[in-house]
VOBA-1610 file (N, C-alpha, C; in pm, whole numbers, padded with zeros to 5 digits, always signed):
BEGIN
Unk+02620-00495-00069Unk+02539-00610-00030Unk+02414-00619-00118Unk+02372-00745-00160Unk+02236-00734-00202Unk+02145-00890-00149Unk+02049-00829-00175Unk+01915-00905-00114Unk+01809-00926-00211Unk+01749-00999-00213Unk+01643-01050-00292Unk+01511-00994-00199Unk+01453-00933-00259Unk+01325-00860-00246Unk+01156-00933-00274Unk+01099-00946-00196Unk+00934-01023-00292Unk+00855-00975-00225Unk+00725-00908-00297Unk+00577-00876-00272Unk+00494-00977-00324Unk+00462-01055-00227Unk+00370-01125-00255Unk+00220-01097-00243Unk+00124-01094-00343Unk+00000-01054-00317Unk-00099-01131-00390Unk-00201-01113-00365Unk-00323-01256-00433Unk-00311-01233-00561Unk-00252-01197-00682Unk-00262-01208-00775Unk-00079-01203-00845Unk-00014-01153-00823Unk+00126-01166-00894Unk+00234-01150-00751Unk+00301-01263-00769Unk+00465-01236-00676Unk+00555-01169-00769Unk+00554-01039-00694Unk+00696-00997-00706Unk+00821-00993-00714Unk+00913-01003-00736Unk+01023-01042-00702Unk+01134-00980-00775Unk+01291-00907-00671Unk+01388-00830-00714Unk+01491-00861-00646Unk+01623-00823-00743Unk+01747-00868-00705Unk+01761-00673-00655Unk+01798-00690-00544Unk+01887-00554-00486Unk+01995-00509-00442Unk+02037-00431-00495Unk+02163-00373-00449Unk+02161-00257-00339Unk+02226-00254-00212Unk+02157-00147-00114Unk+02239-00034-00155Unk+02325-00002-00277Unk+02362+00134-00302Unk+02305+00128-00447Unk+02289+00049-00512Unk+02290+00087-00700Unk+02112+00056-00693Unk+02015-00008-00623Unk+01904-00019-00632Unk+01808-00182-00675Unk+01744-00187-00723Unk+01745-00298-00798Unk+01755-00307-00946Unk+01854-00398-00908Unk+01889-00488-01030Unk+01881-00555-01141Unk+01746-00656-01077Unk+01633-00687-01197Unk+01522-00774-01080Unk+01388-00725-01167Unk+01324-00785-01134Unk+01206-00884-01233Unk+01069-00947-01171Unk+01058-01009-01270Unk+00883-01007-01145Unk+00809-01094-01222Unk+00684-01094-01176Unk+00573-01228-01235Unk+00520-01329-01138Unk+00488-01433-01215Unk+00352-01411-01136Unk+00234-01519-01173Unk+00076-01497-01150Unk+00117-01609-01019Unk+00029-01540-00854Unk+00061-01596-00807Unk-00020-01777-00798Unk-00134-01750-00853Unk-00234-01851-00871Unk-00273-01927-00718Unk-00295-01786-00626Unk-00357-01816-00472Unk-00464-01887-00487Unk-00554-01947-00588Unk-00630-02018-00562Unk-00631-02175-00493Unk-00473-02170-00571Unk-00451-02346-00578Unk-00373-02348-00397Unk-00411-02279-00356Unk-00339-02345-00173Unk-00220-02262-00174Unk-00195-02286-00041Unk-00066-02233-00028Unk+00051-02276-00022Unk+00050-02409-00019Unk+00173-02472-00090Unk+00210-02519-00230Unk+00078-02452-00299Unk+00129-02350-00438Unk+00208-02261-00406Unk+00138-02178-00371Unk+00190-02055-00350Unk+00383-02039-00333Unk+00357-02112-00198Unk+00525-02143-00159Unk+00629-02204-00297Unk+00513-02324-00335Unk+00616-02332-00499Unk+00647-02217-00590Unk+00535-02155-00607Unk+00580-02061-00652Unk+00639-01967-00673Unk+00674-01917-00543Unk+00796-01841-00493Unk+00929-01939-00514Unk+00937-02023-00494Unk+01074-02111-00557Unk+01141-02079-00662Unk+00989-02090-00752Unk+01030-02044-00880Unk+01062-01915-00942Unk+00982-01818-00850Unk+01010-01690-00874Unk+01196-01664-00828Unk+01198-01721-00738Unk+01355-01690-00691Unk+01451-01740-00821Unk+01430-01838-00834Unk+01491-01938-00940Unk+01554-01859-01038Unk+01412-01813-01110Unk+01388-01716-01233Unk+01501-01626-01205Unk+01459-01560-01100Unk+01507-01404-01078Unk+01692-01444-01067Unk+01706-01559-01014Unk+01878-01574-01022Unk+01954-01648-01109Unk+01823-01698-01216Unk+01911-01751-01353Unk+01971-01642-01434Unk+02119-01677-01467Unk+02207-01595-01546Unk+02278-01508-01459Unk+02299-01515-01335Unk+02309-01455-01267Unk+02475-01488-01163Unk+02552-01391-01130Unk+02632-01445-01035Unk+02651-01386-00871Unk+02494-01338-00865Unk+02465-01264-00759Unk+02470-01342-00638Unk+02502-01301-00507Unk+02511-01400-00357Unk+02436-01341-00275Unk+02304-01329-00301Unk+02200-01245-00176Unk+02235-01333-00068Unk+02205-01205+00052Unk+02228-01233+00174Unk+02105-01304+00258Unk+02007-01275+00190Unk+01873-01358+00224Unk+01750-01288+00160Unk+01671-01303+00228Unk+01525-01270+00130Unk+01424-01219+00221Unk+01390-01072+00196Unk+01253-00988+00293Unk+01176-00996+00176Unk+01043-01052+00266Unk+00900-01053+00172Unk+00782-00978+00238Unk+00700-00912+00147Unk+00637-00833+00188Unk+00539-00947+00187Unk+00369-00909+00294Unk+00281-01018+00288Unk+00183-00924+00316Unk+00033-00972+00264Unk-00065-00910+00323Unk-00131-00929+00441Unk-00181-00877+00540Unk-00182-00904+00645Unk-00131-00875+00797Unk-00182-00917+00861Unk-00071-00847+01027Unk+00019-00999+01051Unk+00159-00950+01050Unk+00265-01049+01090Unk+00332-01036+01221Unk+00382-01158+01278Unk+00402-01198+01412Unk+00531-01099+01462Unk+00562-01029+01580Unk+00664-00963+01595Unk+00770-01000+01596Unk+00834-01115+01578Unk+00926-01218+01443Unk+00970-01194+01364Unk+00836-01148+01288Unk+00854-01110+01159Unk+00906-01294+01091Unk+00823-01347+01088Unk+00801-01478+01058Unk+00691-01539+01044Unk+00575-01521+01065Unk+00467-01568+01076Unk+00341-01483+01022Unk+00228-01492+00944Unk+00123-01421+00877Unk+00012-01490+00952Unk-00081-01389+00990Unk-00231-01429+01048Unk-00322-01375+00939Unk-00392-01484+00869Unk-00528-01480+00823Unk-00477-01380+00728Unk-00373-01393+00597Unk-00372-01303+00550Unk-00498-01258+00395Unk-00517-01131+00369Unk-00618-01104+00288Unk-00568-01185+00166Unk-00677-01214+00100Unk-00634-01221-00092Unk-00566-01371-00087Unk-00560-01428+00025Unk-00486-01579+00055Unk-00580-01699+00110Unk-00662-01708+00027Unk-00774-01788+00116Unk-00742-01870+00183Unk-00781-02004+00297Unk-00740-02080+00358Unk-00590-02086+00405Unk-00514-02009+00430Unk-00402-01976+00478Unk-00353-02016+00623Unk-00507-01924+00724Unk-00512-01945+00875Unk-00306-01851+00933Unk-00268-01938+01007Unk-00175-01932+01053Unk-00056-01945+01018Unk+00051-01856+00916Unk+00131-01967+00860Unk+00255-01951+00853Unk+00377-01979+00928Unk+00520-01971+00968Unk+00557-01921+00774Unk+00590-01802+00745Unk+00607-01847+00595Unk+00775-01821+00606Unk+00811-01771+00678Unk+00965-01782+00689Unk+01007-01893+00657Unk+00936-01996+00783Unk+01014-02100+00760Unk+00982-02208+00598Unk+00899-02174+00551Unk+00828-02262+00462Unk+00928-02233+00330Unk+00948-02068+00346Unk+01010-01997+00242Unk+01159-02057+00219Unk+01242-02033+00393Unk+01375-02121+00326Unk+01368-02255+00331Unk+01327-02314+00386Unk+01277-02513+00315Unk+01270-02495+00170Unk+01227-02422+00099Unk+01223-02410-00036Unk+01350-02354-00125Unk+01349-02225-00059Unk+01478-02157-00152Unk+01615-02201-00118Unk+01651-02190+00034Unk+01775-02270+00128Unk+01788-02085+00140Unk+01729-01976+00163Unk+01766-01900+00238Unk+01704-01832+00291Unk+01766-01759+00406Unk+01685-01682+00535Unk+01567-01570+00487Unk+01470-01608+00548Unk+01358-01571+00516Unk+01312-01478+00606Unk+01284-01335+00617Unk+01260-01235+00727Unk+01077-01161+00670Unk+00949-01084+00711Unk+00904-01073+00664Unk+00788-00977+00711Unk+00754-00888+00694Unk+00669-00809+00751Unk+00545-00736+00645Unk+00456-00663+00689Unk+00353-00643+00634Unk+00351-00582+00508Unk+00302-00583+00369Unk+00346-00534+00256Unk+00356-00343+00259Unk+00214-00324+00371Unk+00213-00204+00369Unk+00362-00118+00446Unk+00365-00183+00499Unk+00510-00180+00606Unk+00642-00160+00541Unk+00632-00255+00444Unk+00735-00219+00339Unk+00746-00154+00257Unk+00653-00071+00196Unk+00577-00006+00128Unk+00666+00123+00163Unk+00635+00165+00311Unk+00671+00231+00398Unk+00850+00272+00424Unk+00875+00127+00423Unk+01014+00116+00453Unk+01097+00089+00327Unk+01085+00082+00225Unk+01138+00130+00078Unk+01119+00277+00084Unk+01007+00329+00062Unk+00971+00478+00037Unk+01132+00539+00153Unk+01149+00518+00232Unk+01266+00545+00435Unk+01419+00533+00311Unk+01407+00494+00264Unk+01564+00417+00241Unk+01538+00442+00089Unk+01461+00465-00038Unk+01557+00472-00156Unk+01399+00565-00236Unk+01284+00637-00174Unk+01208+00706-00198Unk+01227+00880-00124Unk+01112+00876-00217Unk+01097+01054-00176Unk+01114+01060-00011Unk+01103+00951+00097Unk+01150+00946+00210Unk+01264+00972+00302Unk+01359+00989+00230Unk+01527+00930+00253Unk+01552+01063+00332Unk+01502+01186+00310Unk+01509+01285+00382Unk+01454+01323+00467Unk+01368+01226+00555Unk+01254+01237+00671Unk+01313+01142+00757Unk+01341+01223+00913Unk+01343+01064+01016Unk+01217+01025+01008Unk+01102+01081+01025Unk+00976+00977+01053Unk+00870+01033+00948Unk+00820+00905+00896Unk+00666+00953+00846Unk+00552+00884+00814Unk+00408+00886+00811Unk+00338+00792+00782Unk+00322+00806+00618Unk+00308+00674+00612Unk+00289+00642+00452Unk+00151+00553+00450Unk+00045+00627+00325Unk-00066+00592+00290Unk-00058+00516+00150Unk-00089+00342+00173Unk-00120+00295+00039Unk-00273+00293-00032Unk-00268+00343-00127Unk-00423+00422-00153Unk-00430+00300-00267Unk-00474+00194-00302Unk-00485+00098-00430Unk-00638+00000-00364Unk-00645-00127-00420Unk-00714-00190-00416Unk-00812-00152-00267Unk-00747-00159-00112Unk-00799-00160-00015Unk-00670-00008+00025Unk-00643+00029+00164Unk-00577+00142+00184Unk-00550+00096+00292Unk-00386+00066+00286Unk-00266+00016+00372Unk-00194+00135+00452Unk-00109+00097+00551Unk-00069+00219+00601Unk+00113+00141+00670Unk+00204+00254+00701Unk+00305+00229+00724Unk+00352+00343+00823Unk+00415+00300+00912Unk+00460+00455+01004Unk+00594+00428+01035Unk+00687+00474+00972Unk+00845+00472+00983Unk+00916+00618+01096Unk+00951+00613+01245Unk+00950+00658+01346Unk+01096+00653+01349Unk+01154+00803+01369Unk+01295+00782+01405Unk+01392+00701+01325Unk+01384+00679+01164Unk+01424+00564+01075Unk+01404+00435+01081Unk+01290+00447+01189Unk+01274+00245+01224Unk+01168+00237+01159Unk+01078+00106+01166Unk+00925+00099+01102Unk+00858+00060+01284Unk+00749+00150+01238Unk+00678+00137+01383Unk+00577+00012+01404Unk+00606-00065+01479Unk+00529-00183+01517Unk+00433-00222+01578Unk+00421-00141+01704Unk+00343-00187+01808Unk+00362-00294+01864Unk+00276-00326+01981Unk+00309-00443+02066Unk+00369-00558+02018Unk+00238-00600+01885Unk+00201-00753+01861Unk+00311-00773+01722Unk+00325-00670+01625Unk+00340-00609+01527Unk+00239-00589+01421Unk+00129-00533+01441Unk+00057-00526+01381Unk+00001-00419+01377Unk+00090-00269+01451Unk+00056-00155+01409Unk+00028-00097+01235Unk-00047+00037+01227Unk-00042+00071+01106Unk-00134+00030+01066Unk-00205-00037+01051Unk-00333-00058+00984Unk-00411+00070+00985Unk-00406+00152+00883Unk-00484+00281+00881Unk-00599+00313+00802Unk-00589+00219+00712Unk-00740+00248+00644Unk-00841+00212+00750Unk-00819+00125+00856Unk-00921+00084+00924Unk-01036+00189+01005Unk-00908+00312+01032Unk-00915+00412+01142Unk-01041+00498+01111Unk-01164+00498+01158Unk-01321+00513+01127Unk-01353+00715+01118Unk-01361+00727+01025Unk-01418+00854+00990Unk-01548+00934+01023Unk-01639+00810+01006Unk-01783+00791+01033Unk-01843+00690+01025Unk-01906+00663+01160Unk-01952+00549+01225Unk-02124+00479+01145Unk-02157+00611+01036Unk-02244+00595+00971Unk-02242+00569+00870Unk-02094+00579+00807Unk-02076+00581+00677Unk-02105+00466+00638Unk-01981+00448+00442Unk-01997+00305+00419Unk-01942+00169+00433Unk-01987+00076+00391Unk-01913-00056+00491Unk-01805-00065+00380Unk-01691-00132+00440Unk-01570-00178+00364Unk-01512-00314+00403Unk-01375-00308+00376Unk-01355-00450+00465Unk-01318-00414+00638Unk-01356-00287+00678Unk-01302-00287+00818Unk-01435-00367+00902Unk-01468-00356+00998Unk-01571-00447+01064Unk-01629-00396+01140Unk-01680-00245+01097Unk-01764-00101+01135Unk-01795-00025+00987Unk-01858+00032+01001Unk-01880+00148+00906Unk-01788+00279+00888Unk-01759+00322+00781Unk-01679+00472+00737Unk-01538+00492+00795Unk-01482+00299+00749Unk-01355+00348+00773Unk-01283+00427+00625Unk-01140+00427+00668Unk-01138+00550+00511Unk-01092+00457+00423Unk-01115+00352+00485Unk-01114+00228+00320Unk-01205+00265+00253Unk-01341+00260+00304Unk-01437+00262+00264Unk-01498+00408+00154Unk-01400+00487+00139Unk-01395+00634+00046Unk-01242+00590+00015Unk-01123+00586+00017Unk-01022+00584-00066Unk-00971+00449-00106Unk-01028+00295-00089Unk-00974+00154-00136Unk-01031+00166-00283Unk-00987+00141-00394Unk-00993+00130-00542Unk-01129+00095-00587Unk-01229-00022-00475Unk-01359-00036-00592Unk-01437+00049-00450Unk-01386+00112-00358Unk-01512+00143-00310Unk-01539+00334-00364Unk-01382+00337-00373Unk-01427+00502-00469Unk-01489+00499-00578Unk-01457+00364-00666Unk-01531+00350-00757Unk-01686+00330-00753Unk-01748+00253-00665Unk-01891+00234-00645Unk-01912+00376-00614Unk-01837+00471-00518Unk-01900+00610-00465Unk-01946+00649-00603Unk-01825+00643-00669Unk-01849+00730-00808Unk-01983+00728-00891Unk-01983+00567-00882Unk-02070+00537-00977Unk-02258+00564-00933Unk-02192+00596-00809Unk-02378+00650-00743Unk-02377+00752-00767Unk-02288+00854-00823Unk-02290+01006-00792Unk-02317+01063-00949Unk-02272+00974-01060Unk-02246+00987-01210Unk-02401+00929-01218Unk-02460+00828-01172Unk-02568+00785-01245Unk-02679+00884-01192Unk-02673+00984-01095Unk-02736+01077-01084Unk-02752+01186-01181Unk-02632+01189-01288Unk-02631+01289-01328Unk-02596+01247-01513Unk-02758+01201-01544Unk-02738+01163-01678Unk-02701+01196-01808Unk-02649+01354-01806Unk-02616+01481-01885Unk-02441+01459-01924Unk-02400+01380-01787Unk-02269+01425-01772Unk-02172+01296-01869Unk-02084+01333-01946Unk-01998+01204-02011Unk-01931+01120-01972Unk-01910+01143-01826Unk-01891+00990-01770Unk-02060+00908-01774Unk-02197+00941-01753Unk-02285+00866-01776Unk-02285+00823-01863Unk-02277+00922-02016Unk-02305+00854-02100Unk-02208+00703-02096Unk-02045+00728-02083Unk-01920+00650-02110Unk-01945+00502-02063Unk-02022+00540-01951Unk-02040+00408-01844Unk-02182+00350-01823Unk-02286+00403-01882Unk-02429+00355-01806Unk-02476+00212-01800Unk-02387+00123-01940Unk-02408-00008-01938Unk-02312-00078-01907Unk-02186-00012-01846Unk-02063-00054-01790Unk-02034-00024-01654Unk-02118+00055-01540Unk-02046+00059-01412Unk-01904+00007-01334Unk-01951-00118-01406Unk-01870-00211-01311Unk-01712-00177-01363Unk-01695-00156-01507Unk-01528-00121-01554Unk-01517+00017-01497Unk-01609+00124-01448Unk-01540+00257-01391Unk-01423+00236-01282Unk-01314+00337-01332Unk-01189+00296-01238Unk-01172+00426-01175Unk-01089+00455-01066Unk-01060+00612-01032Unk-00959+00675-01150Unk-00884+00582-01259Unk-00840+00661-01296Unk-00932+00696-01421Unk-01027+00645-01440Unk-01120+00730-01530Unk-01186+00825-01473Unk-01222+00855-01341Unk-01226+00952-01270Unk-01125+01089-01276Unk-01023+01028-01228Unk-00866+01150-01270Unk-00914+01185-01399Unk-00890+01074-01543Unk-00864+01158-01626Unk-01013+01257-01703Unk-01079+01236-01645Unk-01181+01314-01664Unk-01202+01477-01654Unk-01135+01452-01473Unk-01099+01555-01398Unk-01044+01635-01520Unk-00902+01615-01558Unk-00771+01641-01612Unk-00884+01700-01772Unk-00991+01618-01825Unk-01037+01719-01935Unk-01121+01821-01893Unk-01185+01846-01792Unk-01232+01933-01754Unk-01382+01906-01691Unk-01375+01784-01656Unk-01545+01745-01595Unk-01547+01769-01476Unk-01662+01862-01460Unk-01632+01950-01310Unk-01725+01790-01220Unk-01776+01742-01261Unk-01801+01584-01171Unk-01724+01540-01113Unk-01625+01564-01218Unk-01547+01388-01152Unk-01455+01509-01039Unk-01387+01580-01092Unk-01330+01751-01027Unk-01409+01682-00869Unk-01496+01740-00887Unk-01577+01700-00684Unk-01611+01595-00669Unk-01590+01474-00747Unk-01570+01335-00679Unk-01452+01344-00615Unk-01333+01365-00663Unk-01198+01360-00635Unk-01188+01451-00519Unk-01268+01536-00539Unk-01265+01681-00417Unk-01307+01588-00272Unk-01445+01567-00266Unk-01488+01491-00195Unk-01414+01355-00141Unk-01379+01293-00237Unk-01240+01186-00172Unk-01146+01261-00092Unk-01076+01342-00179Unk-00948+01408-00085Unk-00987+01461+00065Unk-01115+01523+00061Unk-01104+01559+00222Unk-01153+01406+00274Unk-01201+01380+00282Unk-01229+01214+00333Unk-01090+01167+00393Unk-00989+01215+00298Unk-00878+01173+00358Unk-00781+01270+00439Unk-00833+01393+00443Unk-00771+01470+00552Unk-00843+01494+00636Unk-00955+01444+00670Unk-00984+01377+00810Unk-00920+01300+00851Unk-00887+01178+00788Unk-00785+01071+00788Unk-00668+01128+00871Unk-00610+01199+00773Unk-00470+01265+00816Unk-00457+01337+00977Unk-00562+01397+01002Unk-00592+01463+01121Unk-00526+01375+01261Unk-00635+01299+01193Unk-00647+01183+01306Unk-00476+01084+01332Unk-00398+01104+01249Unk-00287+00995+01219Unk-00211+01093+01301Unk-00204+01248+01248Unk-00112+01323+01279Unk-00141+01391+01454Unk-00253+01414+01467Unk-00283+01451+01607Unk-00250+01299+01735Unk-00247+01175+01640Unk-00198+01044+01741Unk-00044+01045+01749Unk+00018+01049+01647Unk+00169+00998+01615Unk+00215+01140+01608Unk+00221+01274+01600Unk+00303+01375+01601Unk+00401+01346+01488Unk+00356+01307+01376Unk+00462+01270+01285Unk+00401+01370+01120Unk+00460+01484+01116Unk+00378+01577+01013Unk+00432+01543+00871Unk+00453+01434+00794Unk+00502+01398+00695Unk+00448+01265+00623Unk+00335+01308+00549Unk+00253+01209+00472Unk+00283+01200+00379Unk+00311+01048+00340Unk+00340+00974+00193Unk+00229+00903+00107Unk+00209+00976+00021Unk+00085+00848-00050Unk+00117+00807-00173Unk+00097+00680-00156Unk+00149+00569-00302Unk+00018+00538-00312Unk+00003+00405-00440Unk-00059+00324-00490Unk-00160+00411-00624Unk-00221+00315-00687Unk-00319+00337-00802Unk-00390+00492-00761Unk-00460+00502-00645Unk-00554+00612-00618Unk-00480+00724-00601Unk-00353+00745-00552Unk-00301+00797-00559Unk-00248+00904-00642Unk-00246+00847-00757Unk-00209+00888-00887Unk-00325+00995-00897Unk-00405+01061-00886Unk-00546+01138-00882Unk-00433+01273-00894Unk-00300+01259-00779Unk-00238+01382-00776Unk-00296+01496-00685Unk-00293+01650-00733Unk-00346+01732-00679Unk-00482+01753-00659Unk-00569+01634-00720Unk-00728+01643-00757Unk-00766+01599-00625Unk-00635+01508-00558Unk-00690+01459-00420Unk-00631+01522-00368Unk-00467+01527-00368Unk-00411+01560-00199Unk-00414+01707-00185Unk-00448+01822-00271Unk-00490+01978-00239Unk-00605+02013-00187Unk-00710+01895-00223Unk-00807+01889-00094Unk-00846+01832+00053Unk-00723+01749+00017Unk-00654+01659+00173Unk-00603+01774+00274Unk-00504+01848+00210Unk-00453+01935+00261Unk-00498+02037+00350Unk-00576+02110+00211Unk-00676+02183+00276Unk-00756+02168+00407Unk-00837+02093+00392Unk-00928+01948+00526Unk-00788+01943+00615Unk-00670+01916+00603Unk-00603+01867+00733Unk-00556+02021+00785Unk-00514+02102+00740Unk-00507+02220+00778Unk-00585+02296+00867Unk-00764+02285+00838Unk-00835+02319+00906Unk-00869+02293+01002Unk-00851+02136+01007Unk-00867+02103+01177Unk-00766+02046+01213Unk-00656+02037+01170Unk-00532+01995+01294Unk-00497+02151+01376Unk-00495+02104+01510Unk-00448+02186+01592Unk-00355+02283+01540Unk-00317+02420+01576Unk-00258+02478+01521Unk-00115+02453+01525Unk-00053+02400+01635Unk+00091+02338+01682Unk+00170+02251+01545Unk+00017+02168+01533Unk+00067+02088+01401Unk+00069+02135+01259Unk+00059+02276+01261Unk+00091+02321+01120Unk+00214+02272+01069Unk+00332+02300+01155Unk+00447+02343+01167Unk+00516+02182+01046Unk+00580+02229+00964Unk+00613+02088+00892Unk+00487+01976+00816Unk+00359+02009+00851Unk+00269+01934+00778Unk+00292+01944+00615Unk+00316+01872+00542Unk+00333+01800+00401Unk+00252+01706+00387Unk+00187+01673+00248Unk+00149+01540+00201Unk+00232+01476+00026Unk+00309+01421+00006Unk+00387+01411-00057Unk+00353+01265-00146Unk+00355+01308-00302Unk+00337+01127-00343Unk+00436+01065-00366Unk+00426+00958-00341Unk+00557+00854-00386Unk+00523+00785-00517Unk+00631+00857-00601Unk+00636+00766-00739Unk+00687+00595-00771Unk+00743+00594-00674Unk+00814+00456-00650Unk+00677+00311-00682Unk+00600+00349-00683Unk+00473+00271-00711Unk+00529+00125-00627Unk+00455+00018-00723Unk+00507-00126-00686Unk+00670-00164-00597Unk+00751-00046-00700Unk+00883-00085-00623Unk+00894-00093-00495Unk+00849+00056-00432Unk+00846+00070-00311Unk+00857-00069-00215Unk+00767-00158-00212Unk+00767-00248-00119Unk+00842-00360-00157Unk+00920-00383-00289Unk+01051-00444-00318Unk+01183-00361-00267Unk+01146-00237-00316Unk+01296-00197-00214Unk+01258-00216-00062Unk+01138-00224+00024Unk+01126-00209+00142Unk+01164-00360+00177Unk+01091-00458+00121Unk+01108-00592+00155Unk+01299-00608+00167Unk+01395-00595+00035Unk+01514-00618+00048Unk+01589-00566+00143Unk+01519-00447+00155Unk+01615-00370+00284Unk+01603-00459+00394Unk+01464-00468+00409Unk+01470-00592+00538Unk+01518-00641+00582Unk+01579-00743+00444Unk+01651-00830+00452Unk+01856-00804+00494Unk+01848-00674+00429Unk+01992-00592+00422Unk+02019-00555+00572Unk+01926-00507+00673Unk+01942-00464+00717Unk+01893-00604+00895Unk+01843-00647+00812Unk+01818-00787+00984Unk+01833-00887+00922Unk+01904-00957+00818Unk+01937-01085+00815Unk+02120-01042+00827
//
C-alpha cells in the first residue's frame, strides 16, 4: 500500500510518496509562502501533490498531513495553528480533498514526528515512547502501547510547554521556564549568546560579537566538538534543563524510552549524557529500570513517514 505523506510548516510543505514496506519513494519540497492566506496555502498543497505524482503510476490510498498546532480528535480540524497567521479554525481535511479529490486524515506534526520514528525509526522496537522534537520551538509525541497518545480533546503531548521554572525564561509557552524556553532553536541561542558575551577571551566572542543574531546551536556543537570548554557547558547546562524535563514526562507517563529528533538535537552526547545524568538522579529509583534517551536520525522524514502511516493505517 502506499500513501502520500505532507509536513506542512510556515515555511516549506513537505511532501512524500510512501510505500508501508519499501519506505518512501520520492519526495519533494516547495516554499510554503504562509504569508499569502491560507487558501494559498491549500493551493499550494495541490501543487505539491501534483508535483509529487507527475511521472508517476502510483494509486495512494489517501493523504496524512502533519500540521502545527493542537488538532480536533477527528483528526480533521487545526486550532490557531503556529507559523500560520490568520488561520483561526480550519477544517483542513476537508479543504485538502476539495483540492486534491483525496481523503485527507491529519494530526499534530509533532505527533507524527512521533509516529514515523513507531513504524520505520529507531522506534520500531519499543511498544511505547515519548519523543522530543528539539528544533525551532520543542514539540513532543507519546506513542503508548503502538498507538499515538491523545488525550481527551487530542491535544495531548505538548511538552515543551511542561514548566521547569516558574522563574525562568519566557518562550512561547504563557508562563515562564518552560523547556522551550532552554531547548527551542533561538532561545538556546539567545542563552548562548548572554553567556559568550560574558566571556570576551573566548572564540566564539571573538566569531560573533558583531553577529549575535547568526549564532546557531550548531555553532555551539561544533565548537564543543573543537574543544571550547564554553560552548562544552552551554550544551552541559542545556542537557540537564532537559532531564528535568525527562523526569517529569517519565514519573507522569511510566514510559522509560526517550526519542530526540530535530536541529538541537544533533548536539548528540554534548546534550543527552547530561540529560541522562540529571534524569538518573532524580527519577525515582523504580524508574531506572529501562530508562534510555535515544536520537532519531530520521530528521525531517520522520513526520513524512508518520503523516503516511496515518494515512496507511486510518484511511
Amino acid at each position: 500500500m502506499i500513501a502520500i505523506g505532507i509536513d506542512l510548516g510556515g515555511t516549506n510543505i513537505k511532501t512524500a510518496l510512501v510505500d508501508k514496506e519499501k519506505g518512501i519513494l520520492k519526495n519533494l519540497s516547495i516554499p510554503t509562502e504562509a504569508d499569502k492566506g491560507k487558501d494559498h496555502v491549500f493551493d499550494r498543497i495541490k501543487i505539491s501533490v501534483e508535483k509529487l505524482l507527475m511521472d508517476t503510476n502510483a494509486e495512494p490510498i489517501g493523504i496524512g498531513m502533519g500540521t502545527p498546532g493542537m488538532v480536533s480528535l477527528d483528526r480533521s480540524t487545526v486550532n490557531n495553528p503556529p507559523n500560520l497567521t490568520g488561520w483561526g479554525v480550519v477544517n483542513v481535511a476537508e479543504e485538502v480533498k476539495k483540492r486534491t479529490g483525496y481523503n485527507c486524515i491529519i494530526d499534530n506534526d509533532a505527533n507524527l514526528a512521533a509516529l514515523g520514528c513507531s513504524r520505520f525509526g529507531v522506534g520500531k522496537d519499543f511498544d511505547s515512547l515519548i519523543m522530543l522534537t528539539l528544533g525551532t520551538g520543542v514539540g513532543g509525541g507519546i506513542i503508548f502501547n503502538r498507538k499515538l497518545f491523545r488525550g481527551t480533546t487530542g491535544s495531548a503531548a505538548e511538552l515543551g510547554h511542561v514548566i521547569i521554572n516558574y522563574h525562568g525564561p519566557l518562550s512561547n509557552s504563557n508562563t515562564r521556564g518552560g523547556i522551550e524556553a532552554y531547548l527551542g532553536q533561538r532561545f538556546l541561542s539567545r542563552y548562548a549568546s548572554d553567556v559568550i558575551r560574558q566571556q570576551p577571551d573566548n572564540p566564539l566572542y571573538n566569531k560573533f560579537k558583531n553577529k549575535f543574531d547568526e549564532l546557531e546551536p550548531v555553532d555551539i556543537y561544533q565548537a564543543a566538538e573543537d574543544g571550547n570548554k564554553l560552548a562544552a557547558e552551554i550544551l552541559e547546562k542545556t542537557g540537564e534543563k532537559l532531564g528535568y524535563a525527562i523526569v517529569n514526562y517519565i514519573h507522569m507517563m511510566d514510559i522509560r524510552k526517550i526519542v530526540v529528533s530535530g536541529g538541537v538535537a544533533k548536539a548528540g552526547h554534548w546534550l543527552i549524557e547530561p540529560a541522562k545524568k540529571m534524569a538518573f538522579k532524580y527519577l525515582m529509583p523504580p524508574f531506572h529500570d529501562g530508562f534510555d534517551i535515544i536520537y532519531e536520525p530520521l530528521g525531517n522524514d520522520a513526520a513524512l513517514y508518520g503523516a503516511s502511516s496515518l494515512a496507511l493505517e486510518h484511511l
